[in-house]
C-alpha positions, 0 to 999 in steps of 0.5 A: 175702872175695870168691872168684876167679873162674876161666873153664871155658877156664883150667879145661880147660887144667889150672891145678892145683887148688892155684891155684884152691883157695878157701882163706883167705889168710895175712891171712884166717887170721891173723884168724880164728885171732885170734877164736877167740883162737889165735896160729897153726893148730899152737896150735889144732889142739893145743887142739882135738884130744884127745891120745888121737886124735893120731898122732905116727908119720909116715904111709905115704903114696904120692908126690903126685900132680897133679889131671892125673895122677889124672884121666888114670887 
């Protein structure tokens, strides 16, 4: 996987953290979750975490919020 590279310039004009995430892609993922032999992120994620830690209610988080709002605090 070769990483893209983005300048200090785009970094300072705010491109949000979403578009410069180093994250596998669909393709990335989609073999990955073939070597550890899972069909989607769901179907590991069942497997993997014990039934005792998992929470079904839904969370009470605040609005999101974009990485400029937060550092404008």
């Amino acid at each position: 996987m070769t990483a893209n590279r983005i300048s200090l310039s785009e970094l300072e004009q705010g491109i949000p953290f979403e578009q410069r995430h180093i994250g596998p892609d669909a393709e990335a993922r989609a073999k990955m979750l073939a070597q550890v032999g899972y069909g989607s992120l769901d179907e590991l994620t069942a497997a993997a975490v014990p039934d005792v830690i998992k929470n079904t209610e839904a969370l009470a988080l605040p609005a999101a919020r974009t990485e400029a709002e937060v550092l404008a605090e």
